[in-house]
C-alpha positions as CSV (number, residue, x, y, z in Angstrom):
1,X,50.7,13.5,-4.2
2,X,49.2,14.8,-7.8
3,X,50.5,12.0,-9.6
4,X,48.9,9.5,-7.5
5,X,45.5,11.9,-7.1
6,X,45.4,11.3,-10.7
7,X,46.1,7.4,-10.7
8,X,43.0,6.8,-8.1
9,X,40.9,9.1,-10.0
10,X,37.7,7.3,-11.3
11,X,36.7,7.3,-14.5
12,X,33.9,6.1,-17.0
13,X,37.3,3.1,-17.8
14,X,37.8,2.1,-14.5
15,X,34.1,1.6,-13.6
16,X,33.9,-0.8,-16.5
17,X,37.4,-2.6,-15.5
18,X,35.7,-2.8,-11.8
19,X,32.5,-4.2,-13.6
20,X,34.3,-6.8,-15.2
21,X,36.2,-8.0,-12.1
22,X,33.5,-8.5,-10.3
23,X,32.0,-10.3,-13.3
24,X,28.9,-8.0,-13.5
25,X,27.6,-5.7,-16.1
26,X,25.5,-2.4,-16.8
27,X,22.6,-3.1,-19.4
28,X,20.2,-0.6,-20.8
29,X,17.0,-1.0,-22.5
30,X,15.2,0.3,-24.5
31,X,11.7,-0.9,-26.3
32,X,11.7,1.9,-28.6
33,X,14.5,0.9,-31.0
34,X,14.6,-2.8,-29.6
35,X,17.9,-2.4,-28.2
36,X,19.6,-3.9,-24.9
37,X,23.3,-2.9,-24.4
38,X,25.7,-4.0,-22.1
39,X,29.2,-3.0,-20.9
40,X,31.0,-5.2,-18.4
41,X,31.9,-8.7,-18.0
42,X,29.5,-9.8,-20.8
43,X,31.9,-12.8,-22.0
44,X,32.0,-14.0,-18.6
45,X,28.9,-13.3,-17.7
46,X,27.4,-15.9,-20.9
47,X,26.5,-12.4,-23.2
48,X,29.2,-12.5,-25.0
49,X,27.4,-13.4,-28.5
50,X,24.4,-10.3,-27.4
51,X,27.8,-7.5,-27.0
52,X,27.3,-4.8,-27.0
53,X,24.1,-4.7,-27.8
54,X,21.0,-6.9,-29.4
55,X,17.7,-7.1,-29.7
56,X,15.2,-8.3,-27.5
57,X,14.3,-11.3,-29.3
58,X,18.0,-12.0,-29.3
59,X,18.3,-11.9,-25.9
60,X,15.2,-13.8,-24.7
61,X,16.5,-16.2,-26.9
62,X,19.9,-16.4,-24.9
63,X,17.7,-17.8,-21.5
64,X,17.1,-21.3,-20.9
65,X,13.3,-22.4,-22.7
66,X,12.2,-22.6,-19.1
67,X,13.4,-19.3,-18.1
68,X,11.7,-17.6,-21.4
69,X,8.7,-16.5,-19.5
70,X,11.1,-14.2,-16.8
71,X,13.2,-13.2,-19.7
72,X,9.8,-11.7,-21.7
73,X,8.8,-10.4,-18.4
74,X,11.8,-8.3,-17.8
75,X,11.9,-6.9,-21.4
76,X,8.2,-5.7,-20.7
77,X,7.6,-1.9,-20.2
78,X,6.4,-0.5,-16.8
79,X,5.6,2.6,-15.2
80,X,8.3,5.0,-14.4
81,X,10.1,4.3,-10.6
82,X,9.1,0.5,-10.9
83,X,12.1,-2.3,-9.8
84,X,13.3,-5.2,-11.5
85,X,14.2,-8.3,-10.1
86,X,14.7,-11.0,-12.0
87,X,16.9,-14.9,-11.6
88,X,17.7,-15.8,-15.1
89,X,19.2,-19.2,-16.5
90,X,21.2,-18.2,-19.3
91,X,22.7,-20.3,-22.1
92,X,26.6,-21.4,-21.7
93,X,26.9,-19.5,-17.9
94,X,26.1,-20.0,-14.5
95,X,22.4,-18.5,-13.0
96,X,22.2,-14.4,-13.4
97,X,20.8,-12.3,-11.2
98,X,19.2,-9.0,-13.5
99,X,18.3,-5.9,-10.5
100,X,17.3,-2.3,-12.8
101,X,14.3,0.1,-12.5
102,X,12.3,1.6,-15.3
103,X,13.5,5.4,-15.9
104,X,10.6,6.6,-17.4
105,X,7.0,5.0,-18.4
106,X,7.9,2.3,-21.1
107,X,10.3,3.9,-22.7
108,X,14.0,2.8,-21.0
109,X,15.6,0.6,-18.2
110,X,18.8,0.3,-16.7
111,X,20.3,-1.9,-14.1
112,X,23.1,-4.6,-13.2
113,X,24.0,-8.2,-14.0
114,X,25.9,-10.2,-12.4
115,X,26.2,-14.1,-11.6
116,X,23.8,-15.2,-8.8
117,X,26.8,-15.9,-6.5
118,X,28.1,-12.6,-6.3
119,X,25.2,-11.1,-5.6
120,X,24.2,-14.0,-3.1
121,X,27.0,-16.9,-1.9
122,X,26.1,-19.8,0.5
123,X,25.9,-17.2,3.3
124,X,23.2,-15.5,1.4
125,X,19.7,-15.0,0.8
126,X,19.3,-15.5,-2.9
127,X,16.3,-12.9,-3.3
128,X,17.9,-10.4,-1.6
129,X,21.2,-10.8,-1.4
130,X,21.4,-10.0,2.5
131,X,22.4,-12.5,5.0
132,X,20.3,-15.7,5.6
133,X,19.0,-16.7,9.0
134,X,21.3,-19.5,9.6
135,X,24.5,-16.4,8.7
136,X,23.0,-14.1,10.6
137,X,22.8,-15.9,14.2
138,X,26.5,-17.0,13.6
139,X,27.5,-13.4,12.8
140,X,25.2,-12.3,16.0
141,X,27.4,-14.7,18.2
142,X,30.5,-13.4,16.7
143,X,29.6,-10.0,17.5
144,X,28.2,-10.6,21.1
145,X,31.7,-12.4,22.1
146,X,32.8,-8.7,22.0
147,X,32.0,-6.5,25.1
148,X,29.3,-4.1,24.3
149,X,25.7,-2.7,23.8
150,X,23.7,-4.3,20.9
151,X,20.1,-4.1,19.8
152,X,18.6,-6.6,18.0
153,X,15.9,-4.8,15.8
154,X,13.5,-7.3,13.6
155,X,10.8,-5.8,11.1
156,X,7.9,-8.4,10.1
157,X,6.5,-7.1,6.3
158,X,3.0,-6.7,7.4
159,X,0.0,-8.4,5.2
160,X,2.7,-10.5,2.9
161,X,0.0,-13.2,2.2
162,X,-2.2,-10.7,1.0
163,X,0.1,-9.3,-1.4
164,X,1.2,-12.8,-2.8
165,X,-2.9,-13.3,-3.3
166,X,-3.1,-9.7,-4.5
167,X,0.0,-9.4,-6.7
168,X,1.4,-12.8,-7.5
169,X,4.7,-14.1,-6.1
170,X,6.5,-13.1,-8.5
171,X,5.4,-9.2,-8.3
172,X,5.9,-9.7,-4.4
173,X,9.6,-11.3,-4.5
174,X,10.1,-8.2,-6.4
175,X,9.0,-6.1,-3.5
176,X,11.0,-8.3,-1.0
177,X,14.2,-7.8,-3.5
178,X,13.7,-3.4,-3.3
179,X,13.2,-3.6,0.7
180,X,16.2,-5.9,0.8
181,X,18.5,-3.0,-1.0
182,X,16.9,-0.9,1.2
183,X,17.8,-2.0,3.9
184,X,21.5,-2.9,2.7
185,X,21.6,1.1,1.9
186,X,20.4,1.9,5.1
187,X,22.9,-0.2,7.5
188,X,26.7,-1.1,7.0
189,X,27.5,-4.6,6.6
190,X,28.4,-4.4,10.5
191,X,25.0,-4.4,11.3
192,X,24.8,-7.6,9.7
193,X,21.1,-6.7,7.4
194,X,19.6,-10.3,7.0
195,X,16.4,-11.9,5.6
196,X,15.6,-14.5,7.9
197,X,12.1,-15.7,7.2
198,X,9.5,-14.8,4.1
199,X,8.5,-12.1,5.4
200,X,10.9,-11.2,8.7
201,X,14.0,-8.7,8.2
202,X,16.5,-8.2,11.2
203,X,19.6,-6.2,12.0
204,X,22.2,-6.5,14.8
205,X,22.8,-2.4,15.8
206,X,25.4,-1.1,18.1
207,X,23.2,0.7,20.9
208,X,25.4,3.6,20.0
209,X,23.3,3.8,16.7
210,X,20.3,6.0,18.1
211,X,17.4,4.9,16.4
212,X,17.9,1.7,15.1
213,X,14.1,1.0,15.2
214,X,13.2,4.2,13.1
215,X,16.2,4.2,10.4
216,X,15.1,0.4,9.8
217,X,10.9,1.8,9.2
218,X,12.2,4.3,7.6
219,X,13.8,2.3,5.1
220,X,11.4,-0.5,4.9
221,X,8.2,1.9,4.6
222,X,8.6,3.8,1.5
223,X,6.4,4.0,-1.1
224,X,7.4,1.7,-4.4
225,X,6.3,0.8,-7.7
226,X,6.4,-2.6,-8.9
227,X,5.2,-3.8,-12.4
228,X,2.8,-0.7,-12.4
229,X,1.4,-1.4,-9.0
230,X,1.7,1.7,-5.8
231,X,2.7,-0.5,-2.7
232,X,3.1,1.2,0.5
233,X,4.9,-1.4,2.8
234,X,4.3,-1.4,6.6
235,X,6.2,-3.4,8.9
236,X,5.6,-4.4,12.6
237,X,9.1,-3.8,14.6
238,X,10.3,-5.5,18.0
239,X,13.5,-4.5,19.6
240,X,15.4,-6.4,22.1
241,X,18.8,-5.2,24.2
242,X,21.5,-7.3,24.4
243,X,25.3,-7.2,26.2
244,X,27.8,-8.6,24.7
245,X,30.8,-10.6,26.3
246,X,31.2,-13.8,28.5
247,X,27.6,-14.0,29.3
248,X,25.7,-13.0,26.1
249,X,22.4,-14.8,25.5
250,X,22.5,-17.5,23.0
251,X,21.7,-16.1,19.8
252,X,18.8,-18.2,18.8
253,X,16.9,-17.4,22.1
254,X,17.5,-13.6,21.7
255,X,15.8,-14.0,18.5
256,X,13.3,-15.9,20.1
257,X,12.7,-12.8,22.4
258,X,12.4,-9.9,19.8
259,X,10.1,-12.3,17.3
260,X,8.0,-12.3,20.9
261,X,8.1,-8.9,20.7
262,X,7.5,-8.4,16.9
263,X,3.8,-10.8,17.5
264,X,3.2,-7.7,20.6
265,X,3.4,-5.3,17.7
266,X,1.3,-7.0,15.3
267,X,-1.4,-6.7,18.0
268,X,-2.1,-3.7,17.8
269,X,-2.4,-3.4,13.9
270,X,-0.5,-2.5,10.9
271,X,2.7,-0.3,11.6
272,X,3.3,-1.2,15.3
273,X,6.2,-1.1,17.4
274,X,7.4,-2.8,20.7
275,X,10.2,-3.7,22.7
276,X,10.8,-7.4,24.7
277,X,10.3,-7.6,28.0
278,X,9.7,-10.2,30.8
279,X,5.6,-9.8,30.7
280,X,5.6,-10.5,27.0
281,X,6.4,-13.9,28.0
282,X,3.2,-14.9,29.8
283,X,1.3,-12.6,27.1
284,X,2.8,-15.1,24.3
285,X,1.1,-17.9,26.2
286,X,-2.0,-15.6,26.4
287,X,-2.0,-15.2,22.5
288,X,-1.7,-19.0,22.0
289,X,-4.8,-19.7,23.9
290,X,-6.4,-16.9,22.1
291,X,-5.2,-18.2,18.7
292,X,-6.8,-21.6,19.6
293,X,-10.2,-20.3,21.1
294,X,-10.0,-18.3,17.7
295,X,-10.1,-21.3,15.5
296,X,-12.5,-23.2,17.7
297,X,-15.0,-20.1,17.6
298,X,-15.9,-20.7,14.1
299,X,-17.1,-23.8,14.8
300,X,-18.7,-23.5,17.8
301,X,-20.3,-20.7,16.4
302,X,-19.7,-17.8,18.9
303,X,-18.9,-15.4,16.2
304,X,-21.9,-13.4,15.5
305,X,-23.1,-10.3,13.5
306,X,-24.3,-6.9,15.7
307,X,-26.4,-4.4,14.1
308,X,-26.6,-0.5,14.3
309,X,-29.2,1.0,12.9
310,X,-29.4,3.3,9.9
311,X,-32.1,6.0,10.0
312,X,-33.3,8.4,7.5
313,X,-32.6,11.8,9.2
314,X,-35.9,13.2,7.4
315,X,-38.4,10.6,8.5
316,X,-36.9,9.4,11.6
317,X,-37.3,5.8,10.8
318,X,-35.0,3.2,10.7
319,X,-33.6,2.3,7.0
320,X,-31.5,0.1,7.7
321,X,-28.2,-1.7,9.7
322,X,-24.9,-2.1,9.5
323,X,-23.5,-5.6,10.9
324,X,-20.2,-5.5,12.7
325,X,-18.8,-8.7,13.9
326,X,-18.9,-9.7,17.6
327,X,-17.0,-12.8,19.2
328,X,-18.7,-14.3,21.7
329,X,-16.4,-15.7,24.1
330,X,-17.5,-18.7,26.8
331,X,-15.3,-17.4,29.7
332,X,-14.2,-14.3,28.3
333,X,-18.1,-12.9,27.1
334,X,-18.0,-10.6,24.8
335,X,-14.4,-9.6,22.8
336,X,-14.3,-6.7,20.9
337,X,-13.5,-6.5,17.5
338,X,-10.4,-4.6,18.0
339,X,-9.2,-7.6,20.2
340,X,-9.3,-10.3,17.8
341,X,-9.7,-8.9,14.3
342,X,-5.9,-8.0,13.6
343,X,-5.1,-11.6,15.4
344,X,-7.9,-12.9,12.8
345,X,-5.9,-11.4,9.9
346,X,-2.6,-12.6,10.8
347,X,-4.3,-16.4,10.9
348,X,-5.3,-16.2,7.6
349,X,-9.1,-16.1,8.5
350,X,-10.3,-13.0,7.3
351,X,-11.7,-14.7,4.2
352,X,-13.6,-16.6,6.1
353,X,-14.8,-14.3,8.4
354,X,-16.2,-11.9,5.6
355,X,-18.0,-15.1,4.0
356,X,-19.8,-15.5,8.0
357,X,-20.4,-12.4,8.0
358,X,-22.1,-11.6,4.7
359,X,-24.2,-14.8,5.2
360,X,-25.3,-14.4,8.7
361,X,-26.4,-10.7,7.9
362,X,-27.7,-11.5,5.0
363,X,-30.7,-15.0,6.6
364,X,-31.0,-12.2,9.6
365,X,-32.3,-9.9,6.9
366,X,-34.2,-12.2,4.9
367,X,-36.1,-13.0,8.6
368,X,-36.8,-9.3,9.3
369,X,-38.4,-9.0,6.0
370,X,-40.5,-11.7,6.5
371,X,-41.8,-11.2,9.8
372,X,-41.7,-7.4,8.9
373,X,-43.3,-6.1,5.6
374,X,-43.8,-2.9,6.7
375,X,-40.3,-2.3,6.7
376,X,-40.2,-1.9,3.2
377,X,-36.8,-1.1,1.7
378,X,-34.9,-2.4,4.5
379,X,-31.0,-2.7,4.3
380,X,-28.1,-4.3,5.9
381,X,-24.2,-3.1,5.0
382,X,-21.4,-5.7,5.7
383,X,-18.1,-4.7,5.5
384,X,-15.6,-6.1,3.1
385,X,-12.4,-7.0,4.9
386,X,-9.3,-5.5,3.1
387,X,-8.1,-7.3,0.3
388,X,-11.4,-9.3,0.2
389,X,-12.3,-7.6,-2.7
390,X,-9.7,-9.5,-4.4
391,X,-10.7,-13.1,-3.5
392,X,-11.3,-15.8,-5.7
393,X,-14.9,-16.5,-5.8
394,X,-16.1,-13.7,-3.6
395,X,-19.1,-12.9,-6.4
396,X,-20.1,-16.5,-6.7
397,X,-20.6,-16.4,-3.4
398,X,-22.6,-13.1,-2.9
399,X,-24.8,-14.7,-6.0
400,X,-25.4,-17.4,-3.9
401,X,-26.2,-15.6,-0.5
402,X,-28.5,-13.3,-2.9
403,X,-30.0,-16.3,-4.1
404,X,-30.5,-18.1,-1.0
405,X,-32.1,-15.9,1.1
406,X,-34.0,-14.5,-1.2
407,X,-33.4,-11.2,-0.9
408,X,-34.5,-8.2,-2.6
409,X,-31.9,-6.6,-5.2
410,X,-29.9,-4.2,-3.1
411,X,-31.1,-5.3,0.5
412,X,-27.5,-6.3,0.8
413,X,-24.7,-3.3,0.9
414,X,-21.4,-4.1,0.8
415,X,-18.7,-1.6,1.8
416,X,-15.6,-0.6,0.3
417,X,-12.8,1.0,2.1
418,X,-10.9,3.7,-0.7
419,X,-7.6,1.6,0.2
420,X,-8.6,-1.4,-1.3
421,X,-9.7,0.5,-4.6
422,X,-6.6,2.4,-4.7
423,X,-4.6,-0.5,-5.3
424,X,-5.7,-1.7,-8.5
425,X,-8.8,0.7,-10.0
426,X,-9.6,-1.5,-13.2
427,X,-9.8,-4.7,-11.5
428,X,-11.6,-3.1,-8.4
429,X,-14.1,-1.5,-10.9
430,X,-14.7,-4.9,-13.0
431,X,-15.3,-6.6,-8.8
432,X,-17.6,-3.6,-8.3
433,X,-19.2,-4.2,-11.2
434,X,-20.2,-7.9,-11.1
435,X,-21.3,-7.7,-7.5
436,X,-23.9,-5.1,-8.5
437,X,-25.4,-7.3,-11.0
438,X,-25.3,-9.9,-8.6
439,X,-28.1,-8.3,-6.8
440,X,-25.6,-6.3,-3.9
441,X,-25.4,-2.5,-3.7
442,X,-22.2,-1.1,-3.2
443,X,-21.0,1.8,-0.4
444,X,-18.3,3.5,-0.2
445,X,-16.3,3.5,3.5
446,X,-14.8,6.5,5.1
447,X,-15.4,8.6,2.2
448,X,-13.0,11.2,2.6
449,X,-10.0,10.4,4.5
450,X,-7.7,8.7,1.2
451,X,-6.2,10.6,-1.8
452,X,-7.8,10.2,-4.9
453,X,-11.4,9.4,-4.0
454,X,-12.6,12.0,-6.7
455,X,-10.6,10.8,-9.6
456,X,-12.6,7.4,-9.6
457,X,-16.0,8.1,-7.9
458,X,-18.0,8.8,-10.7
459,X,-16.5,5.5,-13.1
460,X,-16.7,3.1,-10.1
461,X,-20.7,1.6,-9.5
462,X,-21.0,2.7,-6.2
463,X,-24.3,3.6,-4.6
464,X,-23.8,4.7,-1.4
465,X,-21.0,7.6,0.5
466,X,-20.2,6.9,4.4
467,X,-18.8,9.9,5.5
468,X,-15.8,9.5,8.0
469,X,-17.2,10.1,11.9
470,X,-14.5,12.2,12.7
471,X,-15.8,14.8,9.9
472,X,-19.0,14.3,12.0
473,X,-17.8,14.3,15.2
474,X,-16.2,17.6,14.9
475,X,-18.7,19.3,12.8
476,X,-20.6,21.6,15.5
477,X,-17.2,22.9,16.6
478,X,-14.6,23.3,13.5
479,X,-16.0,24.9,10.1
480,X,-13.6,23.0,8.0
481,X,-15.3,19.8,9.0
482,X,-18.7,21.2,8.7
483,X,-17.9,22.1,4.9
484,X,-16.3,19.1,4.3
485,X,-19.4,17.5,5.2
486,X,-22.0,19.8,3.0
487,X,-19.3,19.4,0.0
488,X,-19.5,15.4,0.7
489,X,-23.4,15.5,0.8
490,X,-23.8,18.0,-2.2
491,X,-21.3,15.7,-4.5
492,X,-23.6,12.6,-3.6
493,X,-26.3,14.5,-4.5
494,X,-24.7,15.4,-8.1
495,X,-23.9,11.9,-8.7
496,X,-26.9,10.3,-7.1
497,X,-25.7,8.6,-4.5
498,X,-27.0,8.3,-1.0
499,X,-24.9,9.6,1.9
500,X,-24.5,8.1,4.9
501,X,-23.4,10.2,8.4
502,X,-21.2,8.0,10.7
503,X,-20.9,9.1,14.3
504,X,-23.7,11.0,14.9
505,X,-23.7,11.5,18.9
506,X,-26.5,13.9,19.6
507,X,-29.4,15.7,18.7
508,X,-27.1,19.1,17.4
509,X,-25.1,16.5,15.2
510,X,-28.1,14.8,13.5
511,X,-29.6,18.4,13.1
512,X,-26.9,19.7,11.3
513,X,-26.8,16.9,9.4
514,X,-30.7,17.2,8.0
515,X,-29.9,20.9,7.6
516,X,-27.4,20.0,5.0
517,X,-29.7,17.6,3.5
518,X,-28.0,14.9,4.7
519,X,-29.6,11.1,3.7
520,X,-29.0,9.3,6.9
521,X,-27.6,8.9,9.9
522,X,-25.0,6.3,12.1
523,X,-24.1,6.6,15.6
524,X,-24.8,5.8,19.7
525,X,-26.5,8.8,19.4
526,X,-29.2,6.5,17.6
527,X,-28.1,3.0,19.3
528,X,-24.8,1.4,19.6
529,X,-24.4,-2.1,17.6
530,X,-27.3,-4.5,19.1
531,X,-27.7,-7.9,19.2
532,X,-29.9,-9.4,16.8
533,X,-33.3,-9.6,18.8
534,X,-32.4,-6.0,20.5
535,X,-32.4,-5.3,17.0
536,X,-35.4,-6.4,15.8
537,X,-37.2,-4.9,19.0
538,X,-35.4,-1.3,18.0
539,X,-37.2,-2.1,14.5
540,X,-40.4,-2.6,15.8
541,X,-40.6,0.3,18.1
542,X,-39.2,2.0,15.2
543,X,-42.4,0.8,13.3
544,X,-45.1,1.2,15.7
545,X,-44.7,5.0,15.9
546,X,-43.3,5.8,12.5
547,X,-39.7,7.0,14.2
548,X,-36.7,5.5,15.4
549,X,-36.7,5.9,19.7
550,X,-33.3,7.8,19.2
551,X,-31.5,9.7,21.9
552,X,-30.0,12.2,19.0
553,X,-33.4,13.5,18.7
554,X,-34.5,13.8,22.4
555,X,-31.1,14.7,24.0
């Protein structure tokens, strides 16, 4: 029993014997001395003439003169935590598949080679290395011929598109590759983990694993860092039973039923869950129409800007609004934002909505000024959609609007939500930057509610805080709020920035508010968001007298 304890004991030599028979290989780099070192299967593996070590320049060298690019890019430092993924062409061998992380920032990485087609065969997906789509339905059938309670869990990567616009593919196949191993860590291989679209995950649970649903957000949602960017993945989940034996459903229209079930998530925004069931079907045939009658609203024109006013708590007098978008449907009247927006994003249209948006608020504006001197200083904020910020020609545009309608330098506020900022600072600030000195002013959304709001404030060219309506909301009643608010409105005032109230609901709210010397003031307190002539008719009773008619005040 010792002796043969002793011959299965493993050991720094029988981890590099296993390397090489599976024709793989540990490398470490490190930029400091201009070292990479292997130990493995590096003959095999095409590295034969870089072991066991080289320089960089050696080993870029060694990849095919169209690979050279990915070869640089792997060799280049990055922040501590962040993955490596790269498919390299490599003189005198087959494709290689490189996988590492960086250890700490820029100054060593470590990871496995191995040939492409042991890390992913014709059964595989080649990014990931977990089972393809055409794999995995053959391996569901296999495993519903056998008696039993399965789940069928699927996990769609929520906002994908935006982070191939945001990051690149090639920083976002890196993310796909890290919630790949993920999720081959967090299931065996008899829950069959597969990749079966761009952005779709799926595993085949017994129902006697509780939880399938959670363990598979659980390992899909974790923060990562990839070539020095924070992502926080979310994923919309749908979950569908099935019973194995003689009368199983056919594979493919199982996973027709849980990808019904995964759109029923994506409904209700980022990070939802739901589970198929027989109403689904007629609400898939719902969302089609709804898709269509999206699409066609554009064009027909039935989406359309409402206003809320903005007024100065000290005067009383409406300074300005804030447009939300409306959808004004022909049989359905009016759909609210929260009914269309997320189906808006999933189409792709957000762009375009923004774009509507900025230049429908923006003539409505120009009109009130016009017919409206006496306004003076009037304002309208638009909000910029997430990841907007990060559109190609999105200052050209506001330039143009600017220029177009005429109006005066800051008339048009955009806001920012602290998300969108807190994924890439510099480029966000050099955005900021240009759209400011394209004639917009810049406001800062939900100020409060992020992370790191303080450690950028004062370099970014904001003009404007909004502070969060829950802070509001519960101001009167809970002291931490009320502070939150007065510390919000005192650091506005030390960087001179205006401060905006959201959610102010009543006359105790809005005098709290002025009390803390408080800029202005949001809310149905005031007026819920108006149509454009109920508006302007708020504006000019707003002008007649001097004050806004607002309920706050009277209530």
């Amino acid at each position: 029993m010792t002796t043969r304890s002793r011959a299965l004991a493993w050991d720094p030599t029988t981890a590099i014997e296993a390397l090489a028979a599976a024709d793989a290989a540990l490398w470490i780099w490190t930029p400091a001395d201009d070292q990479i070192r292997f130990t493995g299967a590096t003959r095999s593996l095409g590295l034969g003439p870089l072991a066991p070590e080289c320089s960089g320049a050696a080993f870029a060298a060694l990849a095919m003169p169209q690979d050279r690019a990915l070869a640089d890019r792997l060799l280049k430092p990055q922040a501590e935590g962040s993955e490596i993924a790269v498919r390299l062409r490599m003189r005198g061998c087959e494709t290689c598949l490189w996988r590492g992380v960086w250890l700490e920032d820029g100054l060593r990485a470590a990871g496995v080679v191995a040939l492409e087609t042991k890390f992913a065969g014709a059964d595989r997906d080649t990014l990931t290395g977990l089972l393809d789509r055409r794999t995995f339905l053959v391996r569901v059938a296999e495993t519903l011929a056998q008696p039993g309670d399965y789940e069928l869990v699927v996990a769609d990567v929520d906002r994908l598109r935006r982070l191939n616009e945001a990051l690149g593919h090639e920083r976002a196949d890196l993310v796909l590759s890290a919630l790949g191993s993920r999720l081959a860590a967090a299931f065996a291989q008899d829950c069959s983990p597969a990749r079966i679209g761009e952005d779709e995950f799926a595993v085949l649970a017994p129902r006697g694993i509780t939880g399938a649903s959670e363990r598979m957000r659980d390992a899909l949602e974790q923060p990562l860092r990839v070539a020095g960017f924070d992502i926080y993945p979310t994923v919309s989940i749908g979950a569908v039973a099935a019973e194995g034996g003689p009368d199983a459903p056919d594979p493919a229209e199982l996973l027709r039923r849980v990808e019904l079930a995964v759109e029923q998530a994506k409904t209700a925004g980022r990070g939802g869950a739901a589970a198929y069931g027989r109403a689904l079907e007629s609400d898939s045939l719902s969302r089609l129409a709804l898709e269509a009658d999206l699409r066609n609203a554009f064009v027909r024109g039935e989406i359309e800007p409402f206003y809320q006013p903005i007024v100065n708590l000290k005067t009383g007098a409406v300074a300005g609004f804030e447009a939300l978008v409306r959808w004004r449907h022909p049989q359905r009247g009016l759909v609210p934002p929260d009914e269309f927006l997320a189906l808006a994003d999933e189409m792709g249209l957000m762009n375009e909505l923004g774009l509507l948006m900025m230049t429908q608020a923006s003539r409505q504006l120009a009109e009130w000024l016009h017919r409206h001197p006496s306004a003076g200083a009037l304002f309208c904020s638009v909000n910029l959609s997430v990841g907007e910020i990060e559109r190609d020609h999105l200052v050209e545009d506001v330039a143009r609007i600017i220029q177009e309608t005429g109006l005066p330098r800051g008339a048009l506020k955009l806001e920012v939500t602290e998300g969108d900022i807190m994924r890439d600072t510099a480029h966000a600030a050099e955005v900021l930057t240009k759209l400011r000195e394209a004639g917009a002013s810049l406001a800062l959304d939900d100020f409060g509610t992020g992370f790191s709001s303080l450690s950028y404030l004062a370099r970014l060219p904001f003009d404007t805080l909004k502070i969060d309506r829950y802070f509001v909301l519960t101001m009167n009643k809970d002291e931490g709020s009320a502070k939150i608010v007065k510390s919000v409105v005192n650091l506005g005032r030390d960087l001179s920035l205006e401060v905006v109230a959201e959610g102010v609901e009543n006359a105790e709210l809005a005098g709290l508010l002025l009390d803390a010397s408080c800029h202005y003031g949001q809310g149905f307190g005031y007026a819920p968001a108006l149509p454009a002539v109920e508006a302007e008719v708020y504006l000019n009773e707003s002008l007649a007298d001097g004050t806004a008619p607002i309920k706050a005040r009277s209530a």
